[in-house]
mmJSON file of the N, C-alpha and C atoms, coordinates in Angstrom:
{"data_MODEL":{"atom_site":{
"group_PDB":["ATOM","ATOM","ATOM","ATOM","ATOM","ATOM","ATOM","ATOM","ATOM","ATOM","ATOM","ATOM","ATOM","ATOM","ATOM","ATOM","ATOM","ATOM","ATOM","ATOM","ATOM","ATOM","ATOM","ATOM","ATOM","ATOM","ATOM","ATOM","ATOM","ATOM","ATOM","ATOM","ATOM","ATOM","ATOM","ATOM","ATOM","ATOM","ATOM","ATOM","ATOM","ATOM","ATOM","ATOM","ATOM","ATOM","ATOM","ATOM","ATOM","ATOM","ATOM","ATOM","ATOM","ATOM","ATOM","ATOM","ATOM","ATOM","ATOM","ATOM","ATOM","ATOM","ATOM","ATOM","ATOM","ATOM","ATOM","ATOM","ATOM","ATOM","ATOM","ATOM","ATOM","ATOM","ATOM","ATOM","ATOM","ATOM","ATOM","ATOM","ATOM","ATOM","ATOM","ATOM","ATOM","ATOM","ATOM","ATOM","ATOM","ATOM","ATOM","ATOM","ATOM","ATOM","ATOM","ATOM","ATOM","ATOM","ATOM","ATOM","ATOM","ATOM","ATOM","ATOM","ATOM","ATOM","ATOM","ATOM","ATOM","ATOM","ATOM","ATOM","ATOM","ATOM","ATOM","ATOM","ATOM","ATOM","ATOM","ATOM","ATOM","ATOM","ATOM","ATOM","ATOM","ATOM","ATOM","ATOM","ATOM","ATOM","ATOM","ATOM","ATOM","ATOM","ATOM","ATOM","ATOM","ATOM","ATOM","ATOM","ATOM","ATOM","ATOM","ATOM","ATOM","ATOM","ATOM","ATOM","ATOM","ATOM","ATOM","ATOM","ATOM","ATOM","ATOM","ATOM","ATOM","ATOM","ATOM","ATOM","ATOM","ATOM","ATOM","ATOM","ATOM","ATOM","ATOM","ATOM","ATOM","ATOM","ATOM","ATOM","ATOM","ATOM","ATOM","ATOM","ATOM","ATOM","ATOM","ATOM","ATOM","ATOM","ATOM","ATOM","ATOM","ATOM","ATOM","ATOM","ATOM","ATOM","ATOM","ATOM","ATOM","ATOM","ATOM","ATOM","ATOM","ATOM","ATOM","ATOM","ATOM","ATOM","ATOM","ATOM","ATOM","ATOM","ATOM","ATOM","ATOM","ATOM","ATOM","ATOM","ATOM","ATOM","ATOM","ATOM","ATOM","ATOM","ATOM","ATOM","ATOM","ATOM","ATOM","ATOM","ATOM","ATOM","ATOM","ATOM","ATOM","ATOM","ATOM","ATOM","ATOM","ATOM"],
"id":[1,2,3,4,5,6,7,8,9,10,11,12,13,14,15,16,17,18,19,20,21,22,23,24,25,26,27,28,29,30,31,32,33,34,35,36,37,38,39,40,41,42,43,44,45,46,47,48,49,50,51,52,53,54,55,56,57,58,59,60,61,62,63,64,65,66,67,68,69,70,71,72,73,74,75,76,77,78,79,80,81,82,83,84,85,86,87,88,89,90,91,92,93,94,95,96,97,98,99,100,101,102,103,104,105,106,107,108,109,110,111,112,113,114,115,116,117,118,119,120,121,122,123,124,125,126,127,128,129,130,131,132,133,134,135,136,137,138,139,140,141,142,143,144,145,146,147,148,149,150,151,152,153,154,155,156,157,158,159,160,161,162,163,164,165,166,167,168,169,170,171,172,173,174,175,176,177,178,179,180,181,182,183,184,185,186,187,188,189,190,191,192,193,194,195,196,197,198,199,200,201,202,203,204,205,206,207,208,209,210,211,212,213,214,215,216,217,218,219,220,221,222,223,224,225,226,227,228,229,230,231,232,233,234],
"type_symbol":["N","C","C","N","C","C","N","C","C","N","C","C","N","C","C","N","C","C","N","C","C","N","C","C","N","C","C","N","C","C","N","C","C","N","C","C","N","C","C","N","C","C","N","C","C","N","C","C","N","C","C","N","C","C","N","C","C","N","C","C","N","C","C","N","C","C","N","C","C","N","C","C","N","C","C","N","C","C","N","C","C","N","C","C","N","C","C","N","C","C","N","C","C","N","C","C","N","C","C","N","C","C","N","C","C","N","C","C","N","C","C","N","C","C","N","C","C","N","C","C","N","C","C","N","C","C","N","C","C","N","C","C","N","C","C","N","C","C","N","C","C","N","C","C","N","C","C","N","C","C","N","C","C","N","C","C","N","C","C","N","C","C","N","C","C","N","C","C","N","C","C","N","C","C","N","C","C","N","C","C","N","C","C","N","C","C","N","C","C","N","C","C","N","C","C","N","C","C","N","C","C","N","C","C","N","C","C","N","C","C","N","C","C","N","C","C","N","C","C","N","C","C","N","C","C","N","C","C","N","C","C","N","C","C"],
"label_atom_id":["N","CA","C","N","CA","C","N","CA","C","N","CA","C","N","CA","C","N","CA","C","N","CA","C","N","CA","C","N","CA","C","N","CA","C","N","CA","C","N","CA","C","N","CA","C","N","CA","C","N","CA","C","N","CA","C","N","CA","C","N","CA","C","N","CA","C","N","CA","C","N","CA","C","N","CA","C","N","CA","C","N","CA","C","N","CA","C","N","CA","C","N","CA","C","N","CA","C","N","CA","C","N","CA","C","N","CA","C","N","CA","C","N","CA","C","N","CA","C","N","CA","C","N","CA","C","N","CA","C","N","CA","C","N","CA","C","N","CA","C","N","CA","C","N","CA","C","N","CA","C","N","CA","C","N","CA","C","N","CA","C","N","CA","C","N","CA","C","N","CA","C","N","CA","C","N","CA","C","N","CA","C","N","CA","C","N","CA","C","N","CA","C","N","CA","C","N","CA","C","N","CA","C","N","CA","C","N","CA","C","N","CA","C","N","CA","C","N","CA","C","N","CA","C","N","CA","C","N","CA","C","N","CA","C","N","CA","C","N","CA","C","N","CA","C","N","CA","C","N","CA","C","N","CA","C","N","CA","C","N","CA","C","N","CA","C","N","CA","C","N","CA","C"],
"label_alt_id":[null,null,null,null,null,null,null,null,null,null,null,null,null,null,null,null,null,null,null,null,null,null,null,null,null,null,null,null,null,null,null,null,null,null,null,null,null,null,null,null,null,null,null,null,null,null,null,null,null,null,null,null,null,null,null,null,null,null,null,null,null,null,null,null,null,null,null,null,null,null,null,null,null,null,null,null,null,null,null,null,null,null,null,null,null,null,null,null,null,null,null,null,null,null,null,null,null,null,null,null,null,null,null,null,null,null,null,null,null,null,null,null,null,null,null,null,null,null,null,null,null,null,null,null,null,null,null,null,null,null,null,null,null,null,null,null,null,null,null,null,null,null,null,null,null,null,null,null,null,null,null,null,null,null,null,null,null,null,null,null,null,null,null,null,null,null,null,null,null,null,null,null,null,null,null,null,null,null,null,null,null,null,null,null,null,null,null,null,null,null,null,null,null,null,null,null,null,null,null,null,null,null,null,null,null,null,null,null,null,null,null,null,null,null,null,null,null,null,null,null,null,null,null,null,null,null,null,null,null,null,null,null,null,null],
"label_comp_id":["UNK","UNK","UNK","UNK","UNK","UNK","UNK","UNK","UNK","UNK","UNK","UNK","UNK","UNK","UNK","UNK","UNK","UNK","UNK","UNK","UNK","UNK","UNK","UNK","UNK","UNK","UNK","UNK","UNK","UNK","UNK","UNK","UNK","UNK","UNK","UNK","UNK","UNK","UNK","UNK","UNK","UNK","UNK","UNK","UNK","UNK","UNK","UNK","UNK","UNK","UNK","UNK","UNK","UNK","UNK","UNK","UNK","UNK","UNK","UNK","UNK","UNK","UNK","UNK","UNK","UNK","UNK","UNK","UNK","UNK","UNK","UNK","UNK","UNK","UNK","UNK","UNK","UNK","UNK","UNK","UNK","UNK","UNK","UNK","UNK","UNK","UNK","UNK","UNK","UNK","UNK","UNK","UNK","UNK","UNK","UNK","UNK","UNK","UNK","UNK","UNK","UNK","UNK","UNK","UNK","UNK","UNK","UNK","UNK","UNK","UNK","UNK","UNK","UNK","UNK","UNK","UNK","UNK","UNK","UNK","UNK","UNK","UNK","UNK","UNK","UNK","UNK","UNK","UNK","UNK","UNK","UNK","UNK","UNK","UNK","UNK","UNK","UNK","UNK","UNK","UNK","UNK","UNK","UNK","UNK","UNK","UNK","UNK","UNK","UNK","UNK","UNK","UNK","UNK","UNK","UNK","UNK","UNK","UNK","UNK","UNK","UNK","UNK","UNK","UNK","UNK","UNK","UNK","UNK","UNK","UNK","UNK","UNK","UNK","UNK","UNK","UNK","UNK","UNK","UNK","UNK","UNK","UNK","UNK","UNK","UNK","UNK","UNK","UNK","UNK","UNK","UNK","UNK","UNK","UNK","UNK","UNK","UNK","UNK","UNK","UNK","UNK","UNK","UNK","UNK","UNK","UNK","UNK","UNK","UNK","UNK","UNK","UNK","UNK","UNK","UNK","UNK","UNK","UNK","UNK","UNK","UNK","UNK","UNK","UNK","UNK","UNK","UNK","UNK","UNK","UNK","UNK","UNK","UNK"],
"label_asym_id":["A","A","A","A","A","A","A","A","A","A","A","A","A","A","A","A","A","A","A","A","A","A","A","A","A","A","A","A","A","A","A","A","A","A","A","A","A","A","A","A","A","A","A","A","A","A","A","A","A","A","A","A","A","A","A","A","A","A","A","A","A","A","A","A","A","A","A","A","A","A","A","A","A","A","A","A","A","A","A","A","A","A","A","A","A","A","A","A","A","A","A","A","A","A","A","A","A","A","A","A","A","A","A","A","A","A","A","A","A","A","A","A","A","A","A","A","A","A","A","A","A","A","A","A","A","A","A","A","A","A","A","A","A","A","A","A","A","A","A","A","A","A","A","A","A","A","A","A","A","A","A","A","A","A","A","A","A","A","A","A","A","A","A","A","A","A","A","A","A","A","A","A","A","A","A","A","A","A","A","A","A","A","A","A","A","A","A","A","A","A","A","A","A","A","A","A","A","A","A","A","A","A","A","A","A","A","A","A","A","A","A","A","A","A","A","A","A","A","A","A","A","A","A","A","A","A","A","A","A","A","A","A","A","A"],
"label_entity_id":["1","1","1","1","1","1","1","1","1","1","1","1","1","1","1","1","1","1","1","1","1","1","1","1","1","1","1","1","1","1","1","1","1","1","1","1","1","1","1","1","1","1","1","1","1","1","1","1","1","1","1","1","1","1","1","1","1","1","1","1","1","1","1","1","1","1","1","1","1","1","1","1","1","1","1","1","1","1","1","1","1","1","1","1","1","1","1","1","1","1","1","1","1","1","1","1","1","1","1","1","1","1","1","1","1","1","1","1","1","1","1","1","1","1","1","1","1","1","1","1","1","1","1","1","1","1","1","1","1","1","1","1","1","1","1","1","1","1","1","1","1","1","1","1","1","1","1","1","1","1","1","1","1","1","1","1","1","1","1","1","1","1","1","1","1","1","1","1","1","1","1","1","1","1","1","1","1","1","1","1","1","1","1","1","1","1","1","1","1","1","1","1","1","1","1","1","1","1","1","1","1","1","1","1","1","1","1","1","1","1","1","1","1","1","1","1","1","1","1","1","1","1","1","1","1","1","1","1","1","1","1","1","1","1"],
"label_seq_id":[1,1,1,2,2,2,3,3,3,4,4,4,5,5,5,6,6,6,7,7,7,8,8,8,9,9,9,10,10,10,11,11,11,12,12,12,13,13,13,14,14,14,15,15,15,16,16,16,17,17,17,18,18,18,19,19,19,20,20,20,21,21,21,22,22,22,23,23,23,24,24,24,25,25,25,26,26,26,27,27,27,28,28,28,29,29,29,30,30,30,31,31,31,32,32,32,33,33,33,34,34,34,35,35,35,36,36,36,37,37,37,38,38,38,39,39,39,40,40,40,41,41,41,42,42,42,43,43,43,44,44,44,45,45,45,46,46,46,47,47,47,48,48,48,49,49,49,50,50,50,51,51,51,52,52,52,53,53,53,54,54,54,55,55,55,56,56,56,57,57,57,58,58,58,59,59,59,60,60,60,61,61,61,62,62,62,63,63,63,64,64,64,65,65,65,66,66,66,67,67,67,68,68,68,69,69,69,70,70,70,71,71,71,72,72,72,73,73,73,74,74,74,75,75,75,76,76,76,77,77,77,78,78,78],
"pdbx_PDB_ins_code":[null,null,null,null,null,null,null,null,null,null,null,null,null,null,null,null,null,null,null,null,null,null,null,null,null,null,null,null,null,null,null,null,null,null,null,null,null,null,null,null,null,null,null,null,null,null,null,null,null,null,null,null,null,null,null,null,null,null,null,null,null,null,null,null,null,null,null,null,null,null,null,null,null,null,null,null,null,null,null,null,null,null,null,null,null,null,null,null,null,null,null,null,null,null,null,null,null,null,null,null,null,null,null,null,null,null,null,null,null,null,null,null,null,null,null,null,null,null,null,null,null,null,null,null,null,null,null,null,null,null,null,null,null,null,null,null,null,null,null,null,null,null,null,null,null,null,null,null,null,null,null,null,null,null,null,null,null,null,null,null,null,null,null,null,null,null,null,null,null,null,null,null,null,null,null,null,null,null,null,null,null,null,null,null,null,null,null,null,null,null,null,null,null,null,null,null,null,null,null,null,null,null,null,null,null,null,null,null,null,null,null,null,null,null,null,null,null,null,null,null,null,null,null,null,null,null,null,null,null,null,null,null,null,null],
"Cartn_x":[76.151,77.498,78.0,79.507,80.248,81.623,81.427,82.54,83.451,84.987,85.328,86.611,87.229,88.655,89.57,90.495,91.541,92.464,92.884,93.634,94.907,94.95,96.386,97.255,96.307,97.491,96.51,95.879,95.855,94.788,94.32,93.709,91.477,91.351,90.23,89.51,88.314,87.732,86.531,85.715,84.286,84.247,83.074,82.132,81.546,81.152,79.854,79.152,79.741,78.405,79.495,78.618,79.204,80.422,81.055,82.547,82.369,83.381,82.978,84.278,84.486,86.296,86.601,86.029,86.714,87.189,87.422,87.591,89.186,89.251,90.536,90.562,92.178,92.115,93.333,92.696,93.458,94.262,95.011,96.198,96.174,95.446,95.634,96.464,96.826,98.475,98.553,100.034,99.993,99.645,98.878,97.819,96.118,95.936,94.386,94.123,93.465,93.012,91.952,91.377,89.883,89.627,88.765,88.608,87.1,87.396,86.351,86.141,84.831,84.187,84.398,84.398,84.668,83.89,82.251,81.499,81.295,83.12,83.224,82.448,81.881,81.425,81.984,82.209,83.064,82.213,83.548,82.781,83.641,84.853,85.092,86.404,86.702,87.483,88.666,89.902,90.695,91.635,91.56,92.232,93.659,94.9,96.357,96.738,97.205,97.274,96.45,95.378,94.0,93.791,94.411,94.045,94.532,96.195,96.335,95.805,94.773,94.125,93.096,92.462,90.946,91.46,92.505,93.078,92.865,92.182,91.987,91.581,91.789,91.895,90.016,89.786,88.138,87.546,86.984,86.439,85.045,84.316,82.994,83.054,81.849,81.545,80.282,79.997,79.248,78.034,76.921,76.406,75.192,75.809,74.754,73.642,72.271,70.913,71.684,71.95,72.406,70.968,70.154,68.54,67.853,68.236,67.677,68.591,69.547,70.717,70.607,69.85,70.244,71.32,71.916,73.082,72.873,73.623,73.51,74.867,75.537,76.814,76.887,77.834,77.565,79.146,79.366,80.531,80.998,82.219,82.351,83.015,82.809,83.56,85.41,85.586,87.23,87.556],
"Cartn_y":[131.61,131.661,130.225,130.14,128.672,128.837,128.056,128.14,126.496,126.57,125.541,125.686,124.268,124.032,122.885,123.759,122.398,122.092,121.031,121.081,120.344,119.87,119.674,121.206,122.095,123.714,124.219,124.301,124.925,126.135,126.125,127.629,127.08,128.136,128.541,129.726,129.263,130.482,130.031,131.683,131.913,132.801,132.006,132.539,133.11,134.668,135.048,135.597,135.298,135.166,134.048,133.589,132.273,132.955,131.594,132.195,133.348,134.83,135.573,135.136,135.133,135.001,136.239,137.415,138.651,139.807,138.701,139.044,140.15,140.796,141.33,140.674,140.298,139.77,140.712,141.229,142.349,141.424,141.479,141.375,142.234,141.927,142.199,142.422,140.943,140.671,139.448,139.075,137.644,136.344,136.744,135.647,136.136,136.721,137.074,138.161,137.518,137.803,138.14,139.517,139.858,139.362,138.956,138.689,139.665,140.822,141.734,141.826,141.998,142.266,143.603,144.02,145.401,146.206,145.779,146.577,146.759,146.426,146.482,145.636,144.633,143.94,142.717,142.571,140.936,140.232,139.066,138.112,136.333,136.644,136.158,136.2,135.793,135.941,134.685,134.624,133.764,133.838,132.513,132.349,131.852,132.34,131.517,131.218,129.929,129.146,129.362,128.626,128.843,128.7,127.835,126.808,127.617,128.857,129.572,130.929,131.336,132.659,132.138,131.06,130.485,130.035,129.756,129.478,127.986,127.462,125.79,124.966,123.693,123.055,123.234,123.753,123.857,122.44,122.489,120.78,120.988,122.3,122.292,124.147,124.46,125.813,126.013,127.055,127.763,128.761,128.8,129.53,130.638,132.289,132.704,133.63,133.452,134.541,135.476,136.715,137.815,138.711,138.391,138.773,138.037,136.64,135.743,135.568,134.927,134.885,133.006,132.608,131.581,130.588,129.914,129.026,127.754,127.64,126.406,125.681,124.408,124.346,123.014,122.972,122.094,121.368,120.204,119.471,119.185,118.944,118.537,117.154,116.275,114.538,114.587,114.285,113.786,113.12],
"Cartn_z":[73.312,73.84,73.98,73.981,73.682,74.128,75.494,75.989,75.69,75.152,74.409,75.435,75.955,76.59,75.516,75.274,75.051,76.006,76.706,77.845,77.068,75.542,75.19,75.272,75.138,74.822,75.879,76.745,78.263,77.289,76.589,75.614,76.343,76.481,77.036,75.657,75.261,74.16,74.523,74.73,75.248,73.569,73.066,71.806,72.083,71.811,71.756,70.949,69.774,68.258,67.44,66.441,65.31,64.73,64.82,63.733,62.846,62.889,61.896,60.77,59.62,58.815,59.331,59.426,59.185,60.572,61.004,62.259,62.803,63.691,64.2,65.505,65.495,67.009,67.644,69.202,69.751,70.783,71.145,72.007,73.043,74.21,75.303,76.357,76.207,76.864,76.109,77.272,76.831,76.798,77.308,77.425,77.655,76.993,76.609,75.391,74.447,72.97,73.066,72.184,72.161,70.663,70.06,68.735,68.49,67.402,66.742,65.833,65.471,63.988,64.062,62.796,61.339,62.385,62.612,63.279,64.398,65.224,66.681,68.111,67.277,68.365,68.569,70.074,70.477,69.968,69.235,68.711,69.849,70.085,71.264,71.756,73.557,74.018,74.199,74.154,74.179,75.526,76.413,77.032,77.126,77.216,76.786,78.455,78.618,79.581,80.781,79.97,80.552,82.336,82.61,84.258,85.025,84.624,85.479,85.71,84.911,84.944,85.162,85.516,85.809,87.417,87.695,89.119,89.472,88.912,88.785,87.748,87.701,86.461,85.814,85.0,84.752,84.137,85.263,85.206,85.205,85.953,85.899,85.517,85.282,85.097,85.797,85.948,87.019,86.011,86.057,85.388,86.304,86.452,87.664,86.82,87.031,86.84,87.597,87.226,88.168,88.604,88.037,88.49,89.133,89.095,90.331,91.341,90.612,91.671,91.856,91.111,90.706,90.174,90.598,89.766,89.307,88.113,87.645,87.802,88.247,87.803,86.838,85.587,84.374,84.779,84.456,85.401,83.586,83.36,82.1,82.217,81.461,81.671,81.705,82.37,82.186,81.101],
"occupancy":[1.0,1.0,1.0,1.0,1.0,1.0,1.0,1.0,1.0,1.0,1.0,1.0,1.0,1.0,1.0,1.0,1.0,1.0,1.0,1.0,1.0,1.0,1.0,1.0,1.0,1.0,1.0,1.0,1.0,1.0,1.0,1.0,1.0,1.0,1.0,1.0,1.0,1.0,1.0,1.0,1.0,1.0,1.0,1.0,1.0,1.0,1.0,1.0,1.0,1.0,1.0,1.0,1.0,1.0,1.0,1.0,1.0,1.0,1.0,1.0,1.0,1.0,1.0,1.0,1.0,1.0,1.0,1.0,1.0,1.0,1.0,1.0,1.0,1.0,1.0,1.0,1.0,1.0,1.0,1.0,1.0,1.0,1.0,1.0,1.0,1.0,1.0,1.0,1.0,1.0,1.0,1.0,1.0,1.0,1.0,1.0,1.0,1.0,1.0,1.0,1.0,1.0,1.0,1.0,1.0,1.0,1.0,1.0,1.0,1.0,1.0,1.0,1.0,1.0,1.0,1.0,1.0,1.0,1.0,1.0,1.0,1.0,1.0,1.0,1.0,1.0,1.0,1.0,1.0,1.0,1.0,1.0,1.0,1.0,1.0,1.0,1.0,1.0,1.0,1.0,1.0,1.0,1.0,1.0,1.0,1.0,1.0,1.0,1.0,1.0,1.0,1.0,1.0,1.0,1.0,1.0,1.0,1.0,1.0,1.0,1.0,1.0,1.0,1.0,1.0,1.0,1.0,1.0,1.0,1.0,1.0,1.0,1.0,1.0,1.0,1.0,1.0,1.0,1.0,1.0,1.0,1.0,1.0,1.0,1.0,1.0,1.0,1.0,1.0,1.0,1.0,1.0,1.0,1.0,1.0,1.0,1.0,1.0,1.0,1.0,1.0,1.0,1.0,1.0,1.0,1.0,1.0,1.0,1.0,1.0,1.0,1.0,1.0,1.0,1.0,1.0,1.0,1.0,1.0,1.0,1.0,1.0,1.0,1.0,1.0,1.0,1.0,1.0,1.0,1.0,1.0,1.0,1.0,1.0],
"B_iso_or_equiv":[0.0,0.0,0.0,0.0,0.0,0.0,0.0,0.0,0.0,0.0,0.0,0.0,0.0,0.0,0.0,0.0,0.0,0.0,0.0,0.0,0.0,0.0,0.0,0.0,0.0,0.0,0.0,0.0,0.0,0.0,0.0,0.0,0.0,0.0,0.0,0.0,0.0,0.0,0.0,0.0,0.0,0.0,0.0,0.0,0.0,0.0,0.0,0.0,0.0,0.0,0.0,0.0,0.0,0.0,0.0,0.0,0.0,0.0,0.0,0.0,0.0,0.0,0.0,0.0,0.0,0.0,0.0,0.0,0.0,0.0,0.0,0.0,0.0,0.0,0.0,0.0,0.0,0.0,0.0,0.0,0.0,0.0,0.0,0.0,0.0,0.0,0.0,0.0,0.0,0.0,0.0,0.0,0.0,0.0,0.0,0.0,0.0,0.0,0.0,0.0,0.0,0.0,0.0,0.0,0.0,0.0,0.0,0.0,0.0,0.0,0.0,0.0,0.0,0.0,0.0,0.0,0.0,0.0,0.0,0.0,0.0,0.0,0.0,0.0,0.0,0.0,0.0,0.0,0.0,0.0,0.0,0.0,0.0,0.0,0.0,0.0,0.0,0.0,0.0,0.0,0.0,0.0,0.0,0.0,0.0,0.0,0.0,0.0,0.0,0.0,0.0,0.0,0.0,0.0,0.0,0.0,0.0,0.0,0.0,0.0,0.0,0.0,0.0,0.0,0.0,0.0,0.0,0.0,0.0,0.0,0.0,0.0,0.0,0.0,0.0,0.0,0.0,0.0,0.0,0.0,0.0,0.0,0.0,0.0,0.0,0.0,0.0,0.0,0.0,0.0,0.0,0.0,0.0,0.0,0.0,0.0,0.0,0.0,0.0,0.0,0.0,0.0,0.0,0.0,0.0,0.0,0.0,0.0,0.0,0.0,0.0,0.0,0.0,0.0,0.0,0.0,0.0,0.0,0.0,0.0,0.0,0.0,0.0,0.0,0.0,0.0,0.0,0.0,0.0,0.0,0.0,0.0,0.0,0.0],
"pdbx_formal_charge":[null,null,null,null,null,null,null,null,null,null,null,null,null,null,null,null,null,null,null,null,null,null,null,null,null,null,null,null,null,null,null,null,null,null,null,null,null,null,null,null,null,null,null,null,null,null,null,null,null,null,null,null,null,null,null,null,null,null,null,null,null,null,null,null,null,null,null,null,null,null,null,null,null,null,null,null,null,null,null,null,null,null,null,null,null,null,null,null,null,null,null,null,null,null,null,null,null,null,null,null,null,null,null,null,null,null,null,null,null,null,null,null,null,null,null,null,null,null,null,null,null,null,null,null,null,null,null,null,null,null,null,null,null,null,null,null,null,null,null,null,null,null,null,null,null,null,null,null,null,null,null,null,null,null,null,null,null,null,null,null,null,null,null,null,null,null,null,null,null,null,null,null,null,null,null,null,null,null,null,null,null,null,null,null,null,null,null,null,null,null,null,null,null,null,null,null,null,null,null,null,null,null,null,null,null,null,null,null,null,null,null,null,null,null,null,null,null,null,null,null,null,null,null,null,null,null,null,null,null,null,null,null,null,null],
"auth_seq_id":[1,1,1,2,2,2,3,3,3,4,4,4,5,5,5,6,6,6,7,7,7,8,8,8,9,9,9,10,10,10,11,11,11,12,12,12,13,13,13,14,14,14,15,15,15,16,16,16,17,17,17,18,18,18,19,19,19,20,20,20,21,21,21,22,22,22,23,23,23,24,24,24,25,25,25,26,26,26,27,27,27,28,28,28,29,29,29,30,30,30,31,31,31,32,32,32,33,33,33,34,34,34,35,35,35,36,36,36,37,37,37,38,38,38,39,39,39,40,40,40,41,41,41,42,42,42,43,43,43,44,44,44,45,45,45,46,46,46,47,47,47,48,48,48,49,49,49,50,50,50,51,51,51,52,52,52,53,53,53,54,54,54,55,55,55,56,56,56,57,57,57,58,58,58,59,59,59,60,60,60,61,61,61,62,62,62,63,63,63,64,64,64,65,65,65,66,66,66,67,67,67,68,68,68,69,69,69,70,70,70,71,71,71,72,72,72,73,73,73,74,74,74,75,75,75,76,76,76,77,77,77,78,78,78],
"auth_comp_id":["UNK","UNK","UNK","UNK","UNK","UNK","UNK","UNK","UNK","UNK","UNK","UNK","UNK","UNK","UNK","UNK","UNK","UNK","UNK","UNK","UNK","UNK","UNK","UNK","UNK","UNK","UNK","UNK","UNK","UNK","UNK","UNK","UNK","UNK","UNK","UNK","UNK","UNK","UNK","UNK","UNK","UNK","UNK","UNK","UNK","UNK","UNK","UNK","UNK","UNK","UNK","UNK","UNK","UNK","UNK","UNK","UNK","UNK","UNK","UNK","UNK","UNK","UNK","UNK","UNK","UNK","UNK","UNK","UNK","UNK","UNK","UNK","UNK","UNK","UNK","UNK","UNK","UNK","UNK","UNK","UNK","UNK","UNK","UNK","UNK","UNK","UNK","UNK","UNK","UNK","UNK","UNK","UNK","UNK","UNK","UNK","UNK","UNK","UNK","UNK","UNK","UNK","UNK","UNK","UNK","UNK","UNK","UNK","UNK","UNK","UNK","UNK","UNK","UNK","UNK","UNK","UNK","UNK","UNK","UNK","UNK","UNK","UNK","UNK","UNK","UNK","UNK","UNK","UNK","UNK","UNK","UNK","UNK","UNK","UNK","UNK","UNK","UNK","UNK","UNK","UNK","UNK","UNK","UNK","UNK","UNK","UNK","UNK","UNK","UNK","UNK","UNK","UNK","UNK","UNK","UNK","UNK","UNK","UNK","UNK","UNK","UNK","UNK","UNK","UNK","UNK","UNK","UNK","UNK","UNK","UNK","UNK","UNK","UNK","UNK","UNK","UNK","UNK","UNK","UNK","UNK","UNK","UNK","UNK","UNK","UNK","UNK","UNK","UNK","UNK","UNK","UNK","UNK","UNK","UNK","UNK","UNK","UNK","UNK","UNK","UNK","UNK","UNK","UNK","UNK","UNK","UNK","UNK","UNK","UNK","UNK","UNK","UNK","UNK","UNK","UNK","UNK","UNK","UNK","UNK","UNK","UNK","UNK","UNK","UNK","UNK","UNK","UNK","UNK","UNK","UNK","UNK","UNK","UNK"],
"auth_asym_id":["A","A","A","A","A","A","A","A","A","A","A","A","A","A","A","A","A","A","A","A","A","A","A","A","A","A","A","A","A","A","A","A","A","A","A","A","A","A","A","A","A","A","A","A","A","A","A","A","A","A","A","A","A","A","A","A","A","A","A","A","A","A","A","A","A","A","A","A","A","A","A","A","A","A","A","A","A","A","A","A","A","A","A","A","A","A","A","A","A","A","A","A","A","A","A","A","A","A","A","A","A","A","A","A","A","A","A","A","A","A","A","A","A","A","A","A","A","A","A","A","A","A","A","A","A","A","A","A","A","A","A","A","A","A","A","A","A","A","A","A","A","A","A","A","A","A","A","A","A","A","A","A","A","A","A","A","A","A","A","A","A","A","A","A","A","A","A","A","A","A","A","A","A","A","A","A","A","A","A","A","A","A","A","A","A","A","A","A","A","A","A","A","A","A","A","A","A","A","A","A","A","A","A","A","A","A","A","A","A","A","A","A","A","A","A","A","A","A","A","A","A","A","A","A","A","A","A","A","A","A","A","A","A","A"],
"auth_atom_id":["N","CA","C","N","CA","C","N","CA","C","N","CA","C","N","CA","C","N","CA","C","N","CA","C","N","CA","C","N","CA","C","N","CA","C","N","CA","C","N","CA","C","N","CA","C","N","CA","C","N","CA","C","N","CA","C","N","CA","C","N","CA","C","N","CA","C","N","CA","C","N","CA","C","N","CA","C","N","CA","C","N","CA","C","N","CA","C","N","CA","C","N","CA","C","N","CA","C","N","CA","C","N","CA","C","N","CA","C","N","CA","C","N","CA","C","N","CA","C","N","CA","C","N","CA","C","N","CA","C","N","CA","C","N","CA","C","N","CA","C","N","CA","C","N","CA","C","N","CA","C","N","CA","C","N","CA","C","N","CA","C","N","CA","C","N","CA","C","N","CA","C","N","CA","C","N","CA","C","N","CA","C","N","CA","C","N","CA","C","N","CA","C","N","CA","C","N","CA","C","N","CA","C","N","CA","C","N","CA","C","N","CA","C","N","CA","C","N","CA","C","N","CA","C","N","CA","C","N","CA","C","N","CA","C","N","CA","C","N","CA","C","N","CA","C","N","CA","C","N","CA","C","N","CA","C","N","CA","C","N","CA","C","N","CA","C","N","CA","C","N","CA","C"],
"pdbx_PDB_model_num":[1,1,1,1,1,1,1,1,1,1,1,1,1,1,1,1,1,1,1,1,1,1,1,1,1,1,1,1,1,1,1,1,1,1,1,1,1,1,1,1,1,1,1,1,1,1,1,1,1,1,1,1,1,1,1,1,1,1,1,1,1,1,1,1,1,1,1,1,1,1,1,1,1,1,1,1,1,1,1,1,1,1,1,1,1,1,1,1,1,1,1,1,1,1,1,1,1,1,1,1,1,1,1,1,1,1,1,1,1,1,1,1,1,1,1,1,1,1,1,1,1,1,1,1,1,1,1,1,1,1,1,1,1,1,1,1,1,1,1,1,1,1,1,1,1,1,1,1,1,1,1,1,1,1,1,1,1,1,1,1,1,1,1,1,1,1,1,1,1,1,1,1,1,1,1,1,1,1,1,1,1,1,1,1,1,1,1,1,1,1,1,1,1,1,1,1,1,1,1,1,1,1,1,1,1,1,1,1,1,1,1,1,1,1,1,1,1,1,1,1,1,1,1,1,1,1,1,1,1,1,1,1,1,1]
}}}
């Protein structure tokens, strides 16, 4: 999984398998894209004006074991 920010266009995209070409991308609303393969599985999600559906500017991410309950948090550089 590959979570990518551009903060020139505010766009937020979580990967969760390698680029497919053949992809469908569903329209959720307006501001959130599902992107699917032929054989129905997410391949990833798109955020459109990312900072206000994340509620703050994403500067760090949070990563939880939901079986440990462990967290990691990953800070990204300015």
């Amino acid at each position: 999984m590959r979570l990518t920010y551009d903060p020139k266009y505010n766009v937020a995209y979580i990967s969760l398998r390698e680029n497919r070409q053949d992809v469908e991308t569903l329209r959720i609303s307006d501001e959130l894209n599902v992107d699917v393969a032929p054989d129905g599985i997410i391949v990833g999600i798109e955020l459109l004006n990312a900072t206000e559906q994340l509620g703050r500017d994403p500067a760090s991410l949070i990563v939880v074991n939901a079986a440990s309950g462990e967290e990691k948090e990953i800070t990204f550089p300015s």
